[in-house]
N, C-alpha and C positions, 0 to 999 in steps of 0.2 A: 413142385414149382408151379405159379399159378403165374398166368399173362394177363394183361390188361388190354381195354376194349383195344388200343393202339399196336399192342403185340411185346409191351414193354416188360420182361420176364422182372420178377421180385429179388434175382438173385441166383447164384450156379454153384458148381461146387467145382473146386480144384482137381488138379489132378491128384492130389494127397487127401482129399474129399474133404475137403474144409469147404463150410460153405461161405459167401460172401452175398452180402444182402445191396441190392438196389438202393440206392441212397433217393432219397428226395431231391436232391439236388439236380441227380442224374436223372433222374425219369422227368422232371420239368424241362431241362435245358434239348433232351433228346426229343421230348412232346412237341417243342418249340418249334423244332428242325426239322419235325413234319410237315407242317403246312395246316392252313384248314382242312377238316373232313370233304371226302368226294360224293361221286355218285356210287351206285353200288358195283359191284364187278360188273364185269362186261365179256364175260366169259364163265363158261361152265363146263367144267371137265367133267366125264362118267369112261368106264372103261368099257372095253370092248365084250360084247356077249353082256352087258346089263341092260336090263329094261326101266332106268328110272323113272320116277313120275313126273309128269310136270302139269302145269295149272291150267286143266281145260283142251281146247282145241289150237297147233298151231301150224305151222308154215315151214317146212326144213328142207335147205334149198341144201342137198349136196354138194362136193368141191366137184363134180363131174358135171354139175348144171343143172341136174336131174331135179324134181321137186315132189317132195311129200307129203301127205295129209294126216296128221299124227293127233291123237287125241287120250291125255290122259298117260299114258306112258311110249317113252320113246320105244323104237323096235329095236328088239334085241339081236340084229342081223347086221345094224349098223355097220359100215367098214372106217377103219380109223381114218383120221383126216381131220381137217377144220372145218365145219360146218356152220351155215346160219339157222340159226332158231329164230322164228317170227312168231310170238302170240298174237292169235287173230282178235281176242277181247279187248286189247290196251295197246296193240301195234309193236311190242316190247320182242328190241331184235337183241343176240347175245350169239357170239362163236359159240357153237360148242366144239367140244374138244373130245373126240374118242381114241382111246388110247391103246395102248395092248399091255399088258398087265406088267411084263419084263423088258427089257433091253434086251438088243443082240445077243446071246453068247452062244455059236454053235456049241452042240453035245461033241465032246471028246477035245475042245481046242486047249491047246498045251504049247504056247509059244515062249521062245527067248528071243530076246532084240539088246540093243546098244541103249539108251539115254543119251544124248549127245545136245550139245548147244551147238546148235546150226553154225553160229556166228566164227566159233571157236574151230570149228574143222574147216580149215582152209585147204586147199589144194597152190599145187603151184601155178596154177592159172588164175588163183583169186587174186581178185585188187582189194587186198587188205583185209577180208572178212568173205567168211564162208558163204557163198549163196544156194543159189536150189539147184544149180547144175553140179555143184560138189554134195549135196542132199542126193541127187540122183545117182552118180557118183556110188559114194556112202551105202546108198541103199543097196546096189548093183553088188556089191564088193561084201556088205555084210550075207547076203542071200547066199553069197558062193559058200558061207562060215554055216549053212544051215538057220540062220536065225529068219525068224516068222514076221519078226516086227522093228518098228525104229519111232521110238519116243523121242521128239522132240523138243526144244521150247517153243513156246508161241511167236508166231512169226506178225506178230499184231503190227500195225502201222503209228508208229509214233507222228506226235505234229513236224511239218517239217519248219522248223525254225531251230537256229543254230541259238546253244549247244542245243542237239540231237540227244534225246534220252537215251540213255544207255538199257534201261531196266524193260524188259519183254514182259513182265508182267505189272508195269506203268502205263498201258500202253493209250493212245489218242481214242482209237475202235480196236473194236475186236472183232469187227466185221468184215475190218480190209487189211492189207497188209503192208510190211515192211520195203518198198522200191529198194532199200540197200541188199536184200536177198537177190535183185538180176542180177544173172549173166548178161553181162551188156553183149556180149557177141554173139547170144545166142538171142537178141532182141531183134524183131522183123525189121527187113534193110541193115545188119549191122556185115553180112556178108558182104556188101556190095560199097558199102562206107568204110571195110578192114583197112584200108591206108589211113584213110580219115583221121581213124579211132586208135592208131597203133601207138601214138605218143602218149595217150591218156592210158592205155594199154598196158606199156610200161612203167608208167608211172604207179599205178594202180598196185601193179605185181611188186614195186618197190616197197610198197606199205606190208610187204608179208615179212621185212626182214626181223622186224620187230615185234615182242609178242603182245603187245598193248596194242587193240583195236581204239583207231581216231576213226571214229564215223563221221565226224565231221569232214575231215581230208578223204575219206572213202567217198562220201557223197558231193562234194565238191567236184570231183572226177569223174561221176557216173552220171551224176544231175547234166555236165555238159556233154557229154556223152548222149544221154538219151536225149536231149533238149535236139543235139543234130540230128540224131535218127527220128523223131515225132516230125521235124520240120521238112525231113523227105517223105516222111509214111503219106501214100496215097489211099489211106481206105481196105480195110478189109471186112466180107460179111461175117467173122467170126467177132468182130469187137462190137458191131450193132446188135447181134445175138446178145450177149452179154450184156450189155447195156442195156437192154429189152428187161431181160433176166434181173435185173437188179433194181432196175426202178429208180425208183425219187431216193434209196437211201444213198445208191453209188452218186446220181447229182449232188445230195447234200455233202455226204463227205468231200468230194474234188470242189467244190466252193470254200466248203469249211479249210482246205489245203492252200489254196490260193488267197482267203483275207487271212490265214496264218502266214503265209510269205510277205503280205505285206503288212500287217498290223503287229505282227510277231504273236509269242505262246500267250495262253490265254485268252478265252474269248471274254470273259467279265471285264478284262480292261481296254476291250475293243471300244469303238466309238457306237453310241447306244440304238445308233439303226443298226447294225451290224450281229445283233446280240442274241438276237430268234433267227432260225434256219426259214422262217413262212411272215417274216417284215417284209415289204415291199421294197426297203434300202437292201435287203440282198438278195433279193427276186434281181433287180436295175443291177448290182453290182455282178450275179454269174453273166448277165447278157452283156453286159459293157468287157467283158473277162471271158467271154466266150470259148474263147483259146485255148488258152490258161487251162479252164477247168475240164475242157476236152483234155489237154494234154495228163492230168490226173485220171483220168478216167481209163485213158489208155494205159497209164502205168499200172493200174490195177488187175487189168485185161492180159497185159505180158506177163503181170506175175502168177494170175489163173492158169495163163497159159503152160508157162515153165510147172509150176506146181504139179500141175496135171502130167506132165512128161514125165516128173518123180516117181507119182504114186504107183503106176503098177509094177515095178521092182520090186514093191514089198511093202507089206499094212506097214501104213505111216500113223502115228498114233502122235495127234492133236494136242497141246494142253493150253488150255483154257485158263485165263487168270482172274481172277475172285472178280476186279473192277477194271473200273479206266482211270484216266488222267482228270482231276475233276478240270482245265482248262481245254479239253481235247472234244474231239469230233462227235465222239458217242455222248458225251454230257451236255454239249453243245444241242445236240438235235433232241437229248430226252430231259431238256432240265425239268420238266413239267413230272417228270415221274422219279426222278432222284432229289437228294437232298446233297447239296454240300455246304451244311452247318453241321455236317456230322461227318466222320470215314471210319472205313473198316478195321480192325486191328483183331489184338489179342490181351487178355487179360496177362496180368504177371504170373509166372510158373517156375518151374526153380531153373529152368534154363535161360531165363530172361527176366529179370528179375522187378524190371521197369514196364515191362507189357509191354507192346507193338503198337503202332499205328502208322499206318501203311499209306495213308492218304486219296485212302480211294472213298469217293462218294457211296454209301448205298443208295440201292430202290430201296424207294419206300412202299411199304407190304399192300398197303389199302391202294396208293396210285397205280403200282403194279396191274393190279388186277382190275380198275378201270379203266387200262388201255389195256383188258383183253391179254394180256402176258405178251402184248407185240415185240416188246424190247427184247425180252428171255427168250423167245421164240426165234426170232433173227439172228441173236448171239450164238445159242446152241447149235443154227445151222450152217452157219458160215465158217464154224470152228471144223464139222463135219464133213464142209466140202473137201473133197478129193484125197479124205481120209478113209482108214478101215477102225479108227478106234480113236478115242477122247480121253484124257486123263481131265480130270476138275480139279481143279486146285482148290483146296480149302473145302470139299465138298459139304461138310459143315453148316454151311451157308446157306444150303436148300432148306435146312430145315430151321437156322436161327445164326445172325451175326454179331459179333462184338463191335457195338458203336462206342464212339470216342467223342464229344460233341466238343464242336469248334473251340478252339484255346484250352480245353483242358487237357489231361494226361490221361492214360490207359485205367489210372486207378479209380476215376472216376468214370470210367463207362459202363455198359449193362449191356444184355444181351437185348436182341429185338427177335422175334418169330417170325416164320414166314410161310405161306400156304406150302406145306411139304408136299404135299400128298397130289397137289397140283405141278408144281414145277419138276416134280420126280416123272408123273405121267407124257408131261410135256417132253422131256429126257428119253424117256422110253421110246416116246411116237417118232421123234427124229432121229433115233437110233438105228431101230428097225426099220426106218426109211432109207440111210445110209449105209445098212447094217455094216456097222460098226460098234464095236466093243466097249465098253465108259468104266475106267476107272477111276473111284473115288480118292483123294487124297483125302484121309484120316486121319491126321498126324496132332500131335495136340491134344488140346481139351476137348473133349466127344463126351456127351452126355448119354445116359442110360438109354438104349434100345436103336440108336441111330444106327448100330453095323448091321442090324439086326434087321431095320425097312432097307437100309440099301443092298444087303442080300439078297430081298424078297425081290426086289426089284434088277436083279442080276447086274447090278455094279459092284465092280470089286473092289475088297478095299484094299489098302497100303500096308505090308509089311515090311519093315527095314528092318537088316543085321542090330541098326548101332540103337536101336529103342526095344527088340522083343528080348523077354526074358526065355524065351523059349528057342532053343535049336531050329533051323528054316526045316528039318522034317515034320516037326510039328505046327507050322503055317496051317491056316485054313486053304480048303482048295479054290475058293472064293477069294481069289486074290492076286494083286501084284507083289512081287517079292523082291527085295533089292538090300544094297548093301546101306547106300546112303542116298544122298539127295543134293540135289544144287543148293542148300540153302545150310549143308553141314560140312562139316569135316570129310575130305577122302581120307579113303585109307591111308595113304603114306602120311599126311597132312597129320593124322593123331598117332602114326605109330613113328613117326619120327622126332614130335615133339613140335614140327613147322608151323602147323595152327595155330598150338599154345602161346608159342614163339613170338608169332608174329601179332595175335590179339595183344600180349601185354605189352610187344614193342609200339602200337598202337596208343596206350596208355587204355586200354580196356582192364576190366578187371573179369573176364570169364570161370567159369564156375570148375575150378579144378576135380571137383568130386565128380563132375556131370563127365567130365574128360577123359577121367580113369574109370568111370564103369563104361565108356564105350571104349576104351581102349580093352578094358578086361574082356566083354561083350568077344571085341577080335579074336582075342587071346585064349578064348574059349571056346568060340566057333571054329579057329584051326587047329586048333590044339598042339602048340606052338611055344616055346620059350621067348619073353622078353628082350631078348636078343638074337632074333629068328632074323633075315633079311626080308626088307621088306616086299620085294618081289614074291619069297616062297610064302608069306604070309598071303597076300593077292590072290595067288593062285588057291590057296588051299581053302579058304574064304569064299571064292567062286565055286569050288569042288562042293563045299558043303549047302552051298545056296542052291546048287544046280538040286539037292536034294529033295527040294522043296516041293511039296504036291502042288503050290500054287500053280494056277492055269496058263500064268506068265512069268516070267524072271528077268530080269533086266543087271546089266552092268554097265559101268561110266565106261565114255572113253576115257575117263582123265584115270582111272584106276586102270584101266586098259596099258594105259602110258607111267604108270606110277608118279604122277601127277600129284606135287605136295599140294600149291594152292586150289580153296575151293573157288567156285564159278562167283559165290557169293557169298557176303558175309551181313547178316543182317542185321540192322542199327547202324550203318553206316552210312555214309553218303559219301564224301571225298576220301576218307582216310583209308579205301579199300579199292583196286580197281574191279569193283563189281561188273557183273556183265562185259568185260571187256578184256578178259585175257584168253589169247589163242591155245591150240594145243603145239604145246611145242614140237609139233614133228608135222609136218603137212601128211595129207594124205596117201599120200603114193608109197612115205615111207610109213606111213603107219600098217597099209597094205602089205607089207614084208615083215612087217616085227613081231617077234615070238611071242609075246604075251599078248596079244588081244589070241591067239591062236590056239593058245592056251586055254583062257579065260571061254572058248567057244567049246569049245572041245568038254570043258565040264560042265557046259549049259546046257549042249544040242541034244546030249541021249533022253530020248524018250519024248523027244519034244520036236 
């Protein structure tokens, strides 16, 4: 496979190793959607313990303040961090970037945890969807089962403008979060406002009767909720801390929240001062809104706060989603380095037969890294705040993605490359900063030698029941191991026929053969007759996963719960309630019922 100067590959090969070749079409229309050429990178990574060369005499001011006089090659004592490099012959400054060669993974760790969608584990104190005080909850109540860890989805922050995005991996930034995840009672002043807030209270708890999450009715009730509690909050030094800590991006996104309340989604069809985060009309527009965008600011702050209450109960494990919204906050503040005349997807494969496009903007690989990898760098660590580990979604991606350019289909897009070896290091630094764990999602088309750098670089990758040909004892130990995924069939879902069922009631036409080798896959992992119940299949599926050398193991709660529908179905949009169905037993009784009990019981030994 050979790249062009733009990163534009000639072509890939399937998962059946058919190759497909770059069209001329497709390499123009994606060329396109680049942009003009930049300046050169603005950033230069080397890893930690090397002594590279560089041109001459220059100036390297460490993150401590400290300053060096370097000539000819860097010292090889360096400590990781971001640095400035200044050449003293041409004044030419660049980060650099030192790194440590791996990611976190302490020697002997061997965890099991839950998978769970935040939104979906309700408590009966939730108003209508799960938040981080039922996360804390959750985590508290999993710990007591032995398990080490708790995968979550991303709790990103959608635009707020109604409809409310359903999809966590859609999301506005990936920087800040979701305000539908507070506890409003456990939001500063809500003890002293409890009369206040009791009819909203109720009301709220009334949305759990039904298993279809309205986030829009959820936040309609919490929005006025915390709108009272902000208008009593008198100040506290823990939010100017934070504020401090966050800089100009937490300003840009609570502005970008505020002309989204009144302009609505979509910043391209905002009015055209409005359209750059650094125009003067929205400089005049946060001061005229002053308020406003404090009150965003604060919500961001309660939900640091709460988060932060979560995490020490138990490694909370991050996931991180490929892109954003191309009208949302994060594309808003970097349009200058993304492209949306293109989105991410997936080529066609025999379990999609149309290919995917997902609708998220990429970076573009050359502007990337003439802003110094600021964007990647911000993303990666906000995903790691007040985490012990990161899943990547799509992780793929570091090293090459499938673009799709604007108005055409999946058949016509090509792969683009990307500085790997740069954005893995970048991965590593912040890892072992938060030391925290990063597992790679692998799933898909993966080209020759990718498990094989993310190995090196101690991210794990993904093993699931319903895709290996091989029994979970023979998993690599370099791995997450799991049955399925938010994005397939649960088990009951294919051993009952539900999935099937419900795609072609759909008017779908899904790939029957792709159905029955992972139903076989089941049927083979438990060793089980056709007409097994689907509980004893569950369990016996978890007995044999729990086998698994992998370093982690994970199980749904929706398999916890035998749980026909999956969380998601992809290629849909209306015809499925994606992201939006609860688990049908709140917490308290999911705390008492025999099969997550079960299902721990064949995870915990040895782990």
């Amino acid at each position: 496979m050979t790249t062009d100067a733009w990163g534009i590959t000639d072509g890939f090969h399937d998962l059946a190793g058919e190759w497909h070749p770059t069209s001329d079409e497709a390499r123009a229309a994606i060329r396109a959607s680049m942009g003009e050429a930049v300046a050169a990178p603005a950033a230069r990574v080397v890893r930690e313990g090397a002594a590279d060369e560089i041109d001459g005499a220059a100036e390297l001011t460490l993150e401590d303040g400290s300053v060096l006089r370097v000539t000819d090659r860097l010292p090889p004592d360096l400590p990781p961090g971001y640095h400035r490099l200044r050449g003293l012959r041409d004044d030419h400054q660049v980060t650099l970037i030192v790194a440590p060669h791996r990611c976190h993974l302490p020697d002997g760790l061997r965890l099991w945890g839950w998978a769970a969608q935040l939104y979906a584990a309700r408590s009966r104190e939730s108003w209508g969807i799960g938040d981080l005080a039922d996360l804390r909850r959750l985590a508290q109540w999993s710990s007591t089962l032995g398990a080490g860890m708790l995968l979550i989805n991303p709790l990103a922050a959608p635009t707020p403008a109604a409809p409310l995005q359903p999809s966590p991996y859609y999301p506005s930034s990936r920087r800040f979060r979701n305000p539908l995840f507070l506890r409003v009672e456990e939001v500063p002043g809500a003890e002293r406002a409890r009369i206040d807030l009791e009819r909203l209270a109720e009301a709220g708890r009334a949305l759990n009767d039904t298993r279809r999450i309205d986030r829009d009715a959820v936040w309609k009730l919490k929005s006025e909720a915390l709108e009272r509690l902000w208008s009593a909050f008198t100040g506290d030094e823990r939010l100017e801390r934070y504020r401090r800590e966050q800089g100009q991006a937490l300003r840009e996104f609570a502005t970008f929240c505020v002309l989204a309340e009144r302009h609505g989604a979509g910043w391209q069809r905002w009015p055209e001062h409005y359209r750059r985060p650094s125009s003067p009309g929205v400089t005049s527009f946060a001061a005229e809104h002053e308020h406003r965008v404090a009150f965003h600011e604060w919500l961001q702050w309660c939900l640091d706060e709460q988060l932060a209450r979560a995490a020490p109960a138990l490694r909370l494990m991050q996931d991180l989603p490929i892109g954003v919204d191309p009208g949302g906050a994060d594309a808003w503040a970097w349009q200058d380095v993304l492209t949306t005349e293109a989105s991410v997807g997936a080529p066609p494969d025999r379990y999609n037969a149309d290919g995917q496009d997902w609708g998220l903007p990429p970076f573009v690989p050359h502007r990337l890294a003439a802003d110094g990898y600021a964007p990647f760098i911000q993303t990666i660590r906000a995903a790691l705040r007040h985490a012990g580990g990161l899943r990547i979604d799509h992780v793929m991606g570091l090293f090459r993605l499938f673009w799709v350019p604007k108005g055409r289909t999946p058949h016509h897009g090509a792969y683009v490359r990307y500085p790997a070896d740069d954005l893995l290091a970048i991965v590593a630094l912040e890892s072992q900063r938060a030391r925290a764990v990063v597992v790679g999602e692998d799933l898909g088309t993966v080209e020759a030698g990718v498990r094989e750098r993310l190995a090196e670089h101690a991210v794990l990758s993904y093993r699931v029941v319903l895709f290996e040909p091989n029994p979970p004892a023979q998993y690599p130990e370099l791995s997450l191991a799991a049955v399925t995924t938010h994005d397939l069939p649960t088990i009951a879902g294919i051993w009952t026929g539900a999935d099937l069922e419900a795609q072609t009631a759909m008017g779908r036409a899904p790939s029957r053969a792709a159905y029955e080798e992972m139903r076989h896959r089941l049927r083979v992992t438990a060793g089980l007759p056709d007409d097994a119940p689907v509980t004893d299949l569950i369990e016996r599926v978890h007995a044999r996963l729990g086998e698994a050398p992998s370093r982690i193991v994970t199980a749904t709660l929706d398999d916890a719960l035998a749980v026909a529908e999956r969380p998601n179905m992809p290629g849909t949009v209306d015809e499925w309630p994606n992201w939006s169905l609860a688990l049908p037993e709140p917490l308290e009784a999911i705390e008492q019922a025999a099969l997550p009990r079960t299902i721990a019981r064949a995870l915990a030994p040895g782990r």
